[in-house]
N, C-alpha and C positions, 0 to 999 in steps of 0.2 A: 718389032717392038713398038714402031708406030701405031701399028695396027690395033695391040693389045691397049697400049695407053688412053685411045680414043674408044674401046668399050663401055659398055654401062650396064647396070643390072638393079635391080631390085634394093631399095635398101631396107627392105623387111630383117634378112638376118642380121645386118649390123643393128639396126634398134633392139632385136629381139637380143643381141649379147650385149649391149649396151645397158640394158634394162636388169640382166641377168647378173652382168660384172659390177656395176654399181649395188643390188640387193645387197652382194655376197660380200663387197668389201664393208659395205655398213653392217652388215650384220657379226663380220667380225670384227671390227673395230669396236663395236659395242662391247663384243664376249670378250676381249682384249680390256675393255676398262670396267666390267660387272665381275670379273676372274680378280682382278687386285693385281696383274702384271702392269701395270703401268707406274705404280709405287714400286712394285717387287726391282724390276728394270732397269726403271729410267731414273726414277727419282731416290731411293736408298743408297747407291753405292757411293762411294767416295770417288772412285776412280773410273774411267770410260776408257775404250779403245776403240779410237777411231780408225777409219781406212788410209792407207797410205794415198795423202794428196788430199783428203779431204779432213783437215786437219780444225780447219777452220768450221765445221759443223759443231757443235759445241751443246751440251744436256744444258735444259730450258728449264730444271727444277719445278715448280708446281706449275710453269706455265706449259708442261708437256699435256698438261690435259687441255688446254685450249689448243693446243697444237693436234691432241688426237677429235675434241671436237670437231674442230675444220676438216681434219680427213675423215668424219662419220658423218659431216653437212655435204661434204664435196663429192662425197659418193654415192648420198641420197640422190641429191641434184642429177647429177650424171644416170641416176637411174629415171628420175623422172625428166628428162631432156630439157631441164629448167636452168636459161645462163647458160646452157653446155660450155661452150668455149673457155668461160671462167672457171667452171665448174671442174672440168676437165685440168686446166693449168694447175687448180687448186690441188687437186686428189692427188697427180704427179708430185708437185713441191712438199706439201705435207707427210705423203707417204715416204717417198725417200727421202725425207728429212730425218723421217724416225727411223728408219734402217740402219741412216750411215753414223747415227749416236754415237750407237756401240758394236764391233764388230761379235762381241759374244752370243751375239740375237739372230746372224746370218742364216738364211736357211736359202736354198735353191731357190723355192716359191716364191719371197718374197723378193728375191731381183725378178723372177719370172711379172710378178703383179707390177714393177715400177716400168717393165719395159712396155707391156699393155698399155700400161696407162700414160705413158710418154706417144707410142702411137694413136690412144684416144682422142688425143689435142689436136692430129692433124688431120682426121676422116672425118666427114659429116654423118655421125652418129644420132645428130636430132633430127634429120633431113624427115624423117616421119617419127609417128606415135611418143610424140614429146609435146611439153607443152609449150616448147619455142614455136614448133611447129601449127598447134592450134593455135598460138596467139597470131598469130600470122596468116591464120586461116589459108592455110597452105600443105598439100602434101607431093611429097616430091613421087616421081614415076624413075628417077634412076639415078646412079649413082656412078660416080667412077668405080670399074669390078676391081682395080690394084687396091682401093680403101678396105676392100674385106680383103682380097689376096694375100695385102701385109699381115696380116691379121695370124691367118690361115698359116701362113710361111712359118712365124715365130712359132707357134704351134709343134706344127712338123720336125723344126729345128728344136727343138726342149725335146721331142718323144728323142730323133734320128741321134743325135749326142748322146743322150744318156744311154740309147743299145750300145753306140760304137765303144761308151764308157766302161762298157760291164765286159766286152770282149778283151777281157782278162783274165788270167791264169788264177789269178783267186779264186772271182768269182763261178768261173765255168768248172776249171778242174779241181777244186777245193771246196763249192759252193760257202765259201766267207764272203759276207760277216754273215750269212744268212744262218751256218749251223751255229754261232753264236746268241742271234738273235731269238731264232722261232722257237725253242725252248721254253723262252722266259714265258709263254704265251699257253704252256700247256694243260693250263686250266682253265681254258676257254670249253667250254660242252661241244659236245659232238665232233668236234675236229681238234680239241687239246693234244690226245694220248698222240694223234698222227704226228705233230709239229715235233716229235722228239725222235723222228727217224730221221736218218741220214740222207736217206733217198729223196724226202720232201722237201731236204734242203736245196738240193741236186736238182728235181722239177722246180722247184719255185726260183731259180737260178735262171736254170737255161727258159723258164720260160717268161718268163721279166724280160730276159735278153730279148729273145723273138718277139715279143710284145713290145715295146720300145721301137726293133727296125721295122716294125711291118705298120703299126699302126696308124703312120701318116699315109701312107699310099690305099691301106683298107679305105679309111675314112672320105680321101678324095674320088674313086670309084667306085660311083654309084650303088652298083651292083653286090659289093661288098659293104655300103655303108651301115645298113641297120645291124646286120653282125658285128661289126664292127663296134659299131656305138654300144652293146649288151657287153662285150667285149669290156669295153672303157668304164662302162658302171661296173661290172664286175671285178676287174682288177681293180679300181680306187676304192671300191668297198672294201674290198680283203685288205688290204693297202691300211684303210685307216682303224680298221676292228685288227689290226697286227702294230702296228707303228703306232707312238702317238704325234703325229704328221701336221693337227689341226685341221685348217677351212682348206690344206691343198688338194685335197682328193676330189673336193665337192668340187672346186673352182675347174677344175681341168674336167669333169663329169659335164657342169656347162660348158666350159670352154668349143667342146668338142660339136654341139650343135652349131657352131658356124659352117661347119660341112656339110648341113643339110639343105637342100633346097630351098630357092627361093617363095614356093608356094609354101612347102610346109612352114615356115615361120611365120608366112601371111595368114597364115590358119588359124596358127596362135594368136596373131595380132589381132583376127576379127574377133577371137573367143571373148579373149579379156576385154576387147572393144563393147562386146555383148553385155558381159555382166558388170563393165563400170556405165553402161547405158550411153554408152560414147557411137556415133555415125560409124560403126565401121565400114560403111558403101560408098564414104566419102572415097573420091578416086582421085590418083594423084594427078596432075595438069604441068609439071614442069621437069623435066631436068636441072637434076644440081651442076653448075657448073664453078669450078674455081677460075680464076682470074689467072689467063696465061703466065704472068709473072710468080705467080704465087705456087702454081702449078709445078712451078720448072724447078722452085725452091725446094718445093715440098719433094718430090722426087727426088731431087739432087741428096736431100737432107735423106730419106730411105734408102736410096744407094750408099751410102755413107753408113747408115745404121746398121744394114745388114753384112756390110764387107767387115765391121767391128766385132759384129757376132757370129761371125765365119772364124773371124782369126783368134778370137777367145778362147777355143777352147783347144784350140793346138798352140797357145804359147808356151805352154809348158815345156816344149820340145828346145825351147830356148836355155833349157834349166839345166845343169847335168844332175843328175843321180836319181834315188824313184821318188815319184812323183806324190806317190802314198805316205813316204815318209818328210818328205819336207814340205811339201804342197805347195811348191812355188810354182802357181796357174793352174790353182787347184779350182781355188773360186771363183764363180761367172762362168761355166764351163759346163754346165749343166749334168755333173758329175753326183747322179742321188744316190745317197746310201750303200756307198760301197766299200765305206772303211768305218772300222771299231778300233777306236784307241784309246787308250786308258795309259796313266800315268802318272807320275809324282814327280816334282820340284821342288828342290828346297833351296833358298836362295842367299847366299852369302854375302855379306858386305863388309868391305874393310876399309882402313884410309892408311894414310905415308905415317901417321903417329901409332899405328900397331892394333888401332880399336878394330874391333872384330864384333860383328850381330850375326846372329841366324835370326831368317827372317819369319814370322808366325803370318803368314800367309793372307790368313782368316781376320786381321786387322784392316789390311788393305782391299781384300777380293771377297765378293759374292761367294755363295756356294756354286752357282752357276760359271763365275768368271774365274773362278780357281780350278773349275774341270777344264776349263777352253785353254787357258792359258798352259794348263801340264803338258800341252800336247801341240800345242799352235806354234812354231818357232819365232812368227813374226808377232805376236800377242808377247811371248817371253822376250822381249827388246822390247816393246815398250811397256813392261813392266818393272823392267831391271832402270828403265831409265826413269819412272816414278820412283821406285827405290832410292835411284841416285839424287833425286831433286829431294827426298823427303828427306834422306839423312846428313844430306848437305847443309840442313836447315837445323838438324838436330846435333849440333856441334861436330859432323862428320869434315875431315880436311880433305877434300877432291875424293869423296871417295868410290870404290870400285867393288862393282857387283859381277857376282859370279852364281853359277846356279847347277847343280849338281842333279839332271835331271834320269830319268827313267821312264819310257813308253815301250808298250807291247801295241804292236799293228798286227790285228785278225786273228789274236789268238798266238801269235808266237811270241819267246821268250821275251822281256822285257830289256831294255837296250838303252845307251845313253843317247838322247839325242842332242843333245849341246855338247859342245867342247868345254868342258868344267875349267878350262886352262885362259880361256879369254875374258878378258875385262869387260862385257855388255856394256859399262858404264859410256865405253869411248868409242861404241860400234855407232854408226849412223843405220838406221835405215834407208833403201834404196831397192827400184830394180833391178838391179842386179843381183848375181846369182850369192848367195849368202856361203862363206866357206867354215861359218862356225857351226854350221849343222854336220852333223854326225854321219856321215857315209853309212848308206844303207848299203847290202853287199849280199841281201835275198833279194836275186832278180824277180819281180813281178813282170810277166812277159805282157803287153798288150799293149792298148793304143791310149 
Protein backbone atom coordinates (compact mmCIF):
# COMPACT_ATOMS: atom_id res chain seq x y z
CA UNK A 1 0.00 0.00 0.00
CA UNK A 2 3.15 2.10 0.58
CA UNK A 3 4.09 1.37 -2.43
CA UNK A 4 1.04 2.14 -4.40
CA UNK A 5 0.57 5.64 -2.49
CA UNK A 6 3.90 7.00 -3.47
CA UNK A 7 3.08 6.31 -7.46
CA UNK A 8 2.59 8.94 -10.03
CA UNK A 9 1.30 9.11 -13.40
CA UNK A 10 0.24 11.48 -16.06
CA UNK A 11 -2.33 14.00 -15.26
CA UNK A 12 -3.55 14.23 -18.96
CA UNK A 13 -6.66 11.91 -18.11
CA UNK A 14 -7.78 13.73 -15.03
CA UNK A 15 -7.73 17.29 -16.92
CA UNK A 16 -9.11 15.50 -20.02
CA UNK A 17 -12.31 14.46 -17.47
CA UNK A 18 -12.17 17.41 -15.62
CA UNK A 19 -12.61 19.39 -18.85
CA UNK A 20 -15.32 16.74 -19.98
CA UNK A 21 -17.35 16.72 -16.52
CA UNK A 22 -17.36 20.42 -16.05
CA UNK A 23 -18.89 20.96 -20.15
CA UNK A 24 -21.44 18.45 -19.33
CA UNK A 25 -22.65 19.71 -16.03
CA UNK A 26 -22.88 23.30 -17.67
CA UNK A 27 -24.52 22.22 -20.35
CA UNK A 28 -27.13 20.76 -18.38
CA UNK A 29 -27.72 23.07 -15.96
CA UNK A 30 -28.39 25.37 -18.87
CA UNK A 31 -31.03 22.75 -20.44
CA UNK A 32 -32.38 22.52 -16.71
CA UNK A 33 -33.06 26.42 -16.81
CA UNK A 34 -33.93 26.95 -21.03
CA UNK A 35 -36.51 23.57 -20.32
CA UNK A 36 -38.62 25.87 -17.51
CA UNK A 37 -37.89 23.07 -14.77
CA UNK A 38 -36.42 25.16 -12.50
CA UNK A 39 -39.98 27.28 -12.04
CA UNK A 40 -41.77 23.77 -12.94
CA UNK A 41 -39.60 22.32 -9.55
CA UNK A 42 -38.35 24.36 -7.35
CA UNK A 43 -40.04 27.37 -7.24
CA UNK A 44 -44.25 26.54 -8.13
CA UNK A 45 -44.94 23.99 -5.46
CA UNK A 46 -46.15 24.83 -2.11
CA UNK A 47 -44.82 22.07 -0.42
CA UNK A 48 -41.00 20.20 -0.57
CA UNK A 49 -39.77 16.88 0.70
CA UNK A 50 -36.83 17.00 2.02
CA UNK A 51 -34.24 14.17 2.93
CA UNK A 52 -34.35 12.74 6.29
CA UNK A 53 -31.47 14.79 8.31
CA UNK A 54 -31.38 17.23 5.87
CA UNK A 55 -34.19 19.10 7.12
CA UNK A 56 -32.64 22.13 7.27
CA UNK A 57 -31.95 22.63 3.32
CA UNK A 58 -34.90 24.63 2.61
CA UNK A 59 -36.44 26.03 -1.39
CA UNK A 60 -34.61 29.40 -2.13
CA UNK A 61 -37.87 30.65 -4.19
CA UNK A 62 -36.54 33.04 -7.11
CA UNK A 63 -33.25 32.93 -5.63
CA UNK A 64 -32.92 29.21 -6.93
CA UNK A 65 -31.82 30.70 -10.17
CA UNK A 66 -28.87 32.37 -8.79
CA UNK A 67 -28.40 29.30 -6.88
CA UNK A 68 -28.44 27.27 -10.47
CA UNK A 69 -26.24 30.10 -12.01
CA UNK A 70 -23.49 29.39 -9.57
CA UNK A 71 -23.60 25.71 -10.32
CA UNK A 72 -23.68 26.61 -14.45
CA UNK A 73 -20.36 29.37 -13.33
CA UNK A 74 -18.98 26.54 -11.12
CA UNK A 75 -18.84 24.03 -13.74
CA UNK A 76 -17.64 26.21 -16.49
CA UNK A 77 -14.85 27.08 -14.19
CA UNK A 78 -14.01 23.71 -13.33
CA UNK A 79 -13.98 23.04 -17.04
CA UNK A 80 -11.69 25.60 -17.79
CA UNK A 81 -9.28 24.94 -14.51
CA UNK A 82 -9.94 28.63 -13.63
CA UNK A 83 -9.97 29.00 -9.21
CA UNK A 84 -10.38 25.14 -9.39
CA UNK A 85 -10.32 24.74 -5.83
CA UNK A 86 -13.27 27.20 -5.41
CA UNK A 87 -14.63 26.25 -8.31
CA UNK A 88 -14.69 22.80 -7.48
CA UNK A 89 -16.09 23.54 -3.67
CA UNK A 90 -18.73 25.72 -5.42
CA UNK A 91 -20.16 23.02 -8.17
CA UNK A 92 -20.28 20.36 -4.87
CA UNK A 93 -22.28 22.93 -2.47
CA UNK A 94 -24.66 24.28 -5.29
CA UNK A 95 -25.33 21.01 -6.96
CA UNK A 96 -26.38 19.09 -3.83
CA UNK A 97 -27.96 21.90 -2.54
CA UNK A 98 -30.50 21.52 -5.42
CA UNK A 99 -30.89 17.79 -5.08
CA UNK A 100 -31.60 17.62 -1.38
CA UNK A 101 -34.59 20.54 -1.92
CA UNK A 102 -36.85 18.05 -2.88
CA UNK A 103 -36.57 14.43 -2.70
CA UNK A 104 -39.29 14.08 -5.62
CA UNK A 105 -36.38 15.05 -8.20
CA UNK A 106 -33.94 11.97 -6.93
CA UNK A 107 -32.60 10.15 -9.63
CA UNK A 108 -29.41 7.53 -9.24
CA UNK A 109 -27.26 10.07 -11.46
CA UNK A 110 -27.57 12.93 -9.83
CA UNK A 111 -26.07 11.34 -6.24
CA UNK A 112 -23.66 9.78 -8.89
CA UNK A 113 -22.64 13.75 -10.12
CA UNK A 114 -22.44 15.15 -6.28
CA UNK A 115 -20.10 12.19 -5.28
CA UNK A 116 -17.66 13.10 -8.40
CA UNK A 117 -17.84 16.33 -7.69
CA UNK A 118 -17.21 15.98 -3.91
CA UNK A 119 -14.05 13.91 -5.08
CA UNK A 120 -13.21 16.77 -7.58
CA UNK A 121 -12.15 19.22 -4.51
CA UNK A 122 -9.61 16.81 -3.53
CA UNK A 123 -7.35 15.77 -6.78
CA UNK A 124 -5.44 18.13 -8.59
CA UNK A 125 -7.45 18.35 -11.57
CA UNK A 126 -5.89 21.76 -12.88
CA UNK A 127 -2.41 20.31 -12.33
CA UNK A 128 -2.23 20.71 -16.38
CA UNK A 129 -4.32 22.13 -19.41
CA UNK A 130 -6.07 24.89 -17.12
CA UNK A 131 -5.62 28.20 -16.86
CA UNK A 132 -4.46 27.96 -13.18
CA UNK A 133 -1.99 26.24 -14.61
CA UNK A 134 -0.84 28.68 -17.43
CA UNK A 135 -1.14 31.49 -15.05
CA UNK A 136 1.59 29.96 -13.40
CA UNK A 137 3.23 29.08 -16.34
CA UNK A 138 3.57 25.73 -15.08
CA UNK A 139 2.73 22.22 -16.18
CA UNK A 140 2.93 19.46 -14.06
CA UNK A 141 4.70 15.80 -15.21
CA UNK A 142 2.73 13.77 -12.51
CA UNK A 143 0.28 13.26 -10.28
CA UNK A 144 -0.56 11.12 -7.36
CA UNK A 145 -2.17 7.53 -9.63
CA UNK A 146 -4.98 7.18 -6.31
CA UNK A 147 -6.32 10.86 -7.58
CA UNK A 148 -7.50 9.16 -10.95
CA UNK A 149 -7.88 5.56 -9.20
CA UNK A 150 -10.57 7.24 -6.85
CA UNK A 151 -12.02 8.36 -9.65
CA UNK A 152 -12.01 5.16 -11.58
CA UNK A 153 -13.24 3.09 -8.37
CA UNK A 154 -16.53 5.11 -8.04
CA UNK A 155 -17.16 4.24 -11.50
CA UNK A 156 -16.72 0.57 -11.14
CA UNK A 157 -18.79 0.82 -8.00
CA UNK A 158 -22.10 2.56 -9.86
CA UNK A 159 -21.63 -0.19 -13.05
CA UNK A 160 -20.68 -3.50 -10.16
CA UNK A 161 -23.98 -2.46 -7.72
CA UNK A 162 -26.41 -1.89 -10.15
CA UNK A 163 -25.42 -5.77 -11.99
CA UNK A 164 -25.53 -7.15 -8.43
CA UNK A 165 -28.94 -5.10 -8.33
CA UNK A 166 -30.72 -6.60 -11.23
CA UNK A 167 -29.71 -10.37 -9.98
CA UNK A 168 -33.27 -10.56 -9.15
CA UNK A 169 -35.93 -12.74 -9.73
CA UNK A 170 -37.90 -9.92 -11.50
CA UNK A 171 -35.81 -8.86 -13.36
CA UNK A 172 -33.90 -12.11 -14.70
CA UNK A 173 -36.89 -14.57 -14.48
CA UNK A 174 -39.76 -12.18 -15.32
CA UNK A 175 -37.73 -9.61 -17.42
CA UNK A 176 -39.90 -6.55 -15.25
CA UNK A 177 -40.20 -3.54 -15.41
CA UNK A 178 -38.55 -4.07 -18.80
CA UNK A 179 -41.74 -6.07 -20.43
CA UNK A 180 -43.56 -3.07 -18.97
CA UNK A 181 -41.41 -0.53 -20.26
CA UNK A 182 -40.28 -1.29 -23.87
CA UNK A 183 -43.64 -1.40 -25.34
CA UNK A 184 -44.47 1.98 -24.68
CA UNK A 185 -41.48 2.66 -27.35
CA UNK A 186 -42.86 0.69 -30.06
CA UNK A 187 -43.16 3.23 -32.46
CA UNK A 188 -39.67 3.97 -32.65
CA UNK A 189 -38.68 2.83 -36.64
CA UNK A 190 -36.83 -0.04 -37.37
CA UNK A 191 -36.69 -1.53 -34.06
CA UNK A 192 -40.34 -0.36 -32.62
CA UNK A 193 -42.51 -3.82 -33.77
CA UNK A 194 -39.20 -5.82 -31.83
CA UNK A 195 -39.68 -3.97 -28.40
CA UNK A 196 -43.22 -5.61 -28.15
CA UNK A 197 -41.84 -9.28 -27.81
CA UNK A 198 -41.28 -10.90 -24.87
CA UNK A 199 -38.11 -12.37 -25.64
CA UNK A 200 -36.43 -8.60 -26.12
CA UNK A 201 -37.53 -8.13 -22.81
CA UNK A 202 -35.71 -11.25 -21.53
CA UNK A 203 -32.21 -10.16 -23.80
CA UNK A 204 -32.43 -6.68 -22.84
CA UNK A 205 -32.63 -8.04 -19.07
CA UNK A 206 -30.11 -10.53 -18.76
CA UNK A 207 -27.93 -8.37 -20.81
CA UNK A 208 -27.96 -5.01 -18.77
CA UNK A 209 -27.29 -7.55 -16.08
CA UNK A 210 -23.91 -8.70 -17.80
CA UNK A 211 -23.19 -5.40 -18.97
CA UNK A 212 -23.17 -3.72 -15.51
CA UNK A 213 -20.87 -6.86 -13.88
CA UNK A 214 -18.40 -6.96 -16.59
CA UNK A 215 -17.92 -3.63 -17.67
CA UNK A 216 -15.59 -2.23 -14.97
CA UNK A 217 -13.07 -4.97 -15.31
CA UNK A 218 -13.57 -4.69 -19.52
CA UNK A 219 -12.69 -1.14 -19.18
CA UNK A 220 -9.66 -1.55 -16.75
CA UNK A 221 -7.88 -4.34 -19.16
CA UNK A 222 -6.24 -2.93 -21.67
CA UNK A 223 -6.85 -5.44 -24.07
CA UNK A 224 -10.48 -5.39 -23.66
CA UNK A 225 -10.82 -1.55 -23.51
CA UNK A 226 -11.80 -0.31 -26.85
CA UNK A 227 -14.61 -2.83 -27.00
CA UNK A 228 -15.39 -2.16 -24.11
CA UNK A 229 -15.84 1.51 -24.50
CA UNK A 230 -18.20 0.81 -28.15
CA UNK A 231 -19.68 -1.32 -25.70
CA UNK A 232 -20.48 1.85 -23.14
CA UNK A 233 -21.56 4.18 -26.14
CA UNK A 234 -23.79 1.66 -27.40
CA UNK A 235 -25.76 0.70 -24.41
CA UNK A 236 -26.10 4.52 -23.00
CA UNK A 237 -27.35 5.38 -26.54
CA UNK A 238 -30.03 2.64 -26.56
CA UNK A 239 -30.48 3.61 -22.75
CA UNK A 240 -31.45 7.09 -23.58
CA UNK A 241 -33.31 6.86 -27.33
CA UNK A 242 -35.58 4.05 -24.76
CA UNK A 243 -35.69 5.86 -21.30
CA UNK A 244 -36.20 9.54 -20.82
CA UNK A 245 -32.87 9.39 -18.40
CA UNK A 246 -31.59 13.04 -19.61
CA UNK A 247 -27.51 14.14 -19.47
CA UNK A 248 -26.92 10.41 -17.61
CA UNK A 249 -26.23 8.31 -20.51
CA UNK A 250 -23.85 11.11 -22.08
CA UNK A 251 -22.10 11.75 -18.66
CA UNK A 252 -21.03 7.95 -17.96
CA UNK A 253 -20.32 7.74 -22.13
CA UNK A 254 -17.39 10.48 -20.90
CA UNK A 255 -17.17 9.27 -17.59
CA UNK A 256 -15.68 6.02 -18.90
CA UNK A 257 -12.58 7.62 -20.84
CA UNK A 258 -10.73 7.97 -17.59
CA UNK A 259 -9.85 4.20 -18.49
CA UNK A 260 -8.03 5.06 -21.26
CA UNK A 261 -4.54 5.66 -21.34
CA UNK A 262 -2.29 8.11 -20.30
CA UNK A 263 -0.91 9.03 -23.94
CA UNK A 264 -4.26 8.88 -25.55
CA UNK A 265 -5.62 11.78 -23.58
CA UNK A 266 -2.39 13.60 -24.09
CA UNK A 267 -3.36 13.22 -27.66
CA UNK A 268 -6.45 15.01 -27.09
CA UNK A 269 -4.66 17.53 -25.06
CA UNK A 270 -2.24 18.43 -27.91
CA UNK A 271 -5.23 18.37 -30.43
CA UNK A 272 -7.27 21.08 -28.89
CA UNK A 273 -3.82 22.65 -27.79
CA UNK A 274 -3.48 22.91 -31.70
CA UNK A 275 -6.58 24.55 -32.60
CA UNK A 276 -6.91 27.01 -29.53
CA UNK A 277 -3.05 27.93 -30.88
CA UNK A 278 -2.00 27.13 -27.35
CA UNK A 279 2.17 25.43 -26.82
CA UNK A 280 1.21 22.17 -26.70
CA UNK A 281 5.14 21.06 -26.71
CA UNK A 282 5.21 22.99 -23.54
CA UNK A 283 6.60 19.87 -21.17
CA UNK A 284 5.73 19.37 -17.87
CA UNK A 285 8.97 20.24 -15.30
CA UNK A 286 7.50 19.12 -11.83
CA UNK A 287 5.72 16.77 -9.81
CA UNK A 288 2.54 17.62 -8.08
CA UNK A 289 3.00 16.91 -4.62
CA UNK A 290 0.55 17.44 -1.59
CA UNK A 291 1.72 18.42 1.84
CA UNK A 292 2.35 15.22 4.00
CA UNK A 293 -0.28 16.30 6.45
CA UNK A 294 -2.74 17.09 3.85
CA UNK A 295 -2.07 13.88 2.19
CA UNK A 296 -2.77 11.73 5.24
CA UNK A 297 -6.11 13.74 5.56
CA UNK A 298 -7.04 13.51 2.19
CA UNK A 299 -6.73 9.58 2.28
CA UNK A 300 -8.02 9.12 5.56
CA UNK A 301 -11.07 11.33 4.25
CA UNK A 302 -11.26 8.44 0.98
CA UNK A 303 -11.06 5.66 3.24
CA UNK A 304 -13.89 6.83 4.96
CA UNK A 305 -15.80 7.71 1.58
CA UNK A 306 -15.52 4.64 0.11
CA UNK A 307 -16.29 2.11 3.30
CA UNK A 308 -19.73 4.56 3.23
CA UNK A 309 -20.35 3.57 -0.30
CA UNK A 310 -19.62 -0.11 0.27
CA UNK A 311 -22.07 -0.12 3.14
CA UNK A 312 -24.94 1.81 1.17
CA UNK A 313 -26.06 -0.30 -0.78
CA UNK A 314 -26.38 -3.42 1.62
CA UNK A 315 -28.26 -1.41 4.25
CA UNK A 316 -31.21 -2.58 3.31
CA UNK A 317 -30.44 -5.95 4.83
CA UNK A 318 -30.94 -3.98 8.07
CA UNK A 319 -34.89 -3.57 6.96
CA UNK A 320 -37.19 -6.65 7.24
CA UNK A 321 -39.66 -7.25 4.39
CA UNK A 322 -38.97 -6.48 0.33
CA UNK A 323 -37.11 -4.11 -0.36
CA UNK A 324 -39.05 -3.28 -3.71
CA UNK A 325 -41.81 -2.57 -1.78
CA UNK A 326 -40.94 -0.47 1.06
CA UNK A 327 -37.56 0.97 -0.09
CA UNK A 328 -35.94 1.30 3.05
CA UNK A 329 -32.10 1.65 1.50
CA UNK A 330 -33.48 1.78 -1.60
CA UNK A 331 -31.75 5.11 -2.26
CA UNK A 332 -27.87 5.88 -2.72
CA UNK A 333 -27.62 2.12 -3.66
CA UNK A 334 -27.06 2.41 -6.95
CA UNK A 335 -30.21 0.51 -7.77
CA UNK A 336 -31.28 1.95 -11.71
CA UNK A 337 -34.53 1.09 -13.10
CA UNK A 338 -35.73 -1.79 -11.65
CA UNK A 339 -39.10 -1.11 -10.30
CA UNK A 340 -42.47 0.26 -11.87
CA UNK A 341 -44.94 1.33 -9.40
CA UNK A 342 -47.86 3.11 -9.73
CA UNK A 343 -50.46 3.94 -7.38
CA UNK A 344 -53.20 6.13 -5.53
CA UNK A 345 -53.61 7.70 -2.10
CA UNK A 346 -56.30 9.28 -0.77
CA UNK A 347 -55.83 10.97 2.42
CA UNK A 348 -58.07 11.40 5.25
CA UNK A 349 -58.11 13.78 8.11
CA UNK A 350 -60.18 14.00 11.22
CA UNK A 351 -59.98 15.69 14.68
CA UNK A 352 -61.49 14.72 18.62
CA UNK A 353 -64.77 17.18 17.50
CA UNK A 354 -65.86 14.40 14.67
CA UNK A 355 -64.75 17.06 11.58
CA UNK A 356 -63.76 14.74 8.87
CA UNK A 357 -61.84 16.09 5.09
CA UNK A 358 -60.90 13.96 2.09
CA UNK A 359 -58.10 15.41 0.99
CA UNK A 360 -57.99 16.83 -2.95
CA UNK A 361 -54.52 16.05 -3.37
CA UNK A 362 -53.79 18.30 -6.32
CA UNK A 363 -54.18 21.50 -3.92
CA UNK A 364 -51.16 20.58 -1.92
CA UNK A 365 -48.74 18.35 -4.62
CA UNK A 366 -47.28 18.94 -8.11
CA UNK A 367 -48.38 16.38 -10.69
CA UNK A 368 -44.97 15.17 -10.29
CA UNK A 369 -45.07 15.02 -6.32
CA UNK A 370 -48.52 13.44 -6.25
CA UNK A 371 -46.96 10.44 -8.48
CA UNK A 372 -43.75 10.13 -5.88
CA UNK A 373 -45.68 10.47 -3.02
CA UNK A 374 -48.61 7.39 -4.13
CA UNK A 375 -45.73 5.18 -3.81
CA UNK A 376 -42.75 6.48 -1.57
CA UNK A 377 -43.78 5.45 2.15
CA UNK A 378 -41.47 7.79 3.58
CA UNK A 379 -42.76 10.89 1.10
CA UNK A 380 -46.39 9.67 2.50
CA UNK A 381 -45.37 10.76 6.41
CA UNK A 382 -44.28 13.68 5.50
CA UNK A 383 -47.14 14.61 3.67
CA UNK A 384 -49.65 13.34 6.23
CA UNK A 385 -47.53 15.62 8.52
CA UNK A 386 -48.17 18.91 6.00
CA UNK A 387 -51.63 17.80 6.15
CA UNK A 388 -51.61 17.75 9.85
CA UNK A 389 -49.86 21.29 10.27
CA UNK A 390 -52.18 22.74 7.57
CA UNK A 391 -55.48 21.66 8.95
CA UNK A 392 -54.36 22.45 12.48
CA UNK A 393 -54.33 25.79 11.22
CA UNK A 394 -57.69 25.51 9.61
CA UNK A 395 -59.82 25.20 12.76
CA UNK A 396 -58.80 21.34 12.82
CA UNK A 397 -58.46 20.30 17.01
CA UNK A 398 -55.14 17.87 17.13
CA UNK A 399 -56.01 16.46 14.18
CA UNK A 400 -55.24 13.00 12.63
CA UNK A 401 -54.31 11.72 9.09
CA UNK A 402 -54.82 8.57 7.61
CA UNK A 403 -54.39 7.60 3.95
CA UNK A 404 -56.01 4.75 2.23
CA UNK A 405 -53.46 3.99 -0.19
CA UNK A 406 -53.00 1.26 -3.30
CA UNK A 407 -49.61 0.51 -5.37
CA UNK A 408 -48.94 -2.26 -8.03
CA UNK A 409 -45.05 -3.14 -7.95
CA UNK A 410 -44.02 -4.62 -11.78
CA UNK A 411 -47.18 -5.29 -13.01
CA UNK A 412 -48.93 -7.19 -10.18
CA UNK A 413 -52.04 -6.67 -8.63
CA UNK A 414 -52.43 -3.54 -6.79
CA UNK A 415 -52.18 -3.78 -2.88
CA UNK A 416 -52.34 -1.53 0.08
CA UNK A 417 -49.37 -0.26 1.13
CA UNK A 418 -50.02 1.74 4.46
CA UNK A 419 -51.79 0.65 7.24
CA UNK A 420 -55.09 2.75 6.78
CA UNK A 421 -55.55 1.97 10.51
CA UNK A 422 -52.58 4.36 12.02
CA UNK A 423 -52.73 7.96 12.65
CA UNK A 424 -49.50 9.44 10.30
CA UNK A 425 -50.33 12.52 12.10
CA UNK A 426 -48.31 11.02 15.47
CA UNK A 427 -45.83 8.70 13.50
CA UNK A 428 -42.12 10.39 13.62
CA UNK A 429 -39.85 9.64 11.07
CA UNK A 430 -36.71 7.77 11.77
CA UNK A 431 -34.21 4.97 10.67
CA UNK A 432 -35.57 2.63 11.80
CA UNK A 433 -37.57 0.11 10.40
CA UNK A 434 -41.21 1.63 9.56
CA UNK A 435 -43.96 -1.05 10.90
CA UNK A 436 -46.94 1.04 9.22
CA UNK A 437 -45.88 -0.25 5.79
CA UNK A 438 -47.75 -2.98 4.57
CA UNK A 439 -46.05 -6.44 4.39
CA UNK A 440 -45.18 -7.47 1.06
CA UNK A 441 -45.59 -11.39 0.99
CA UNK A 442 -44.42 -11.82 -3.09
CA UNK A 443 -40.82 -12.93 -2.29
CA UNK A 444 -38.65 -11.15 -4.92
CA UNK A 445 -35.65 -13.53 -4.63
CA UNK A 446 -32.16 -11.42 -4.99
CA UNK A 447 -29.63 -9.44 -3.55
Amino acid sequence: MKNYLQKTTSPAPLAVFRVAFGLLLFAGTVRFWLKGWIEALYIQPKHFFPFYGFEYVKPLGEFTYLLFFICALSALMVAFGFKYRIASILLFLSFTYIELIDKSTYLNHYYFISMVALLMIFVPANATFSIDAWRKNLNVSGIPKWSIDAIKLLICMLYFFAGLAKINSDWLLHAQPLRIWLPANNDLPVIGHFLNETWVAYAFSWAGCLYDLSIPFLLLYARTRRIAYVAVITFHLLTSLLFPIGMFPYIMIVTALIFFSPDFHQEIIDRISILLGANSKMRPVVTYQYHPLTSKLILTGLVVFFAIQLALPFRHLAYPGELFWTEQGYRFSWRVMLIEKAGHAEFIVRDKNGRQAVVDNKQFLTTLQEKMVATQPDMILQYAHILRNHYATHGFNEPEVYVDSYVTLNGRLGRPLIDPAVDLAKTDDSFSDKPWIVRYHDDIKGL
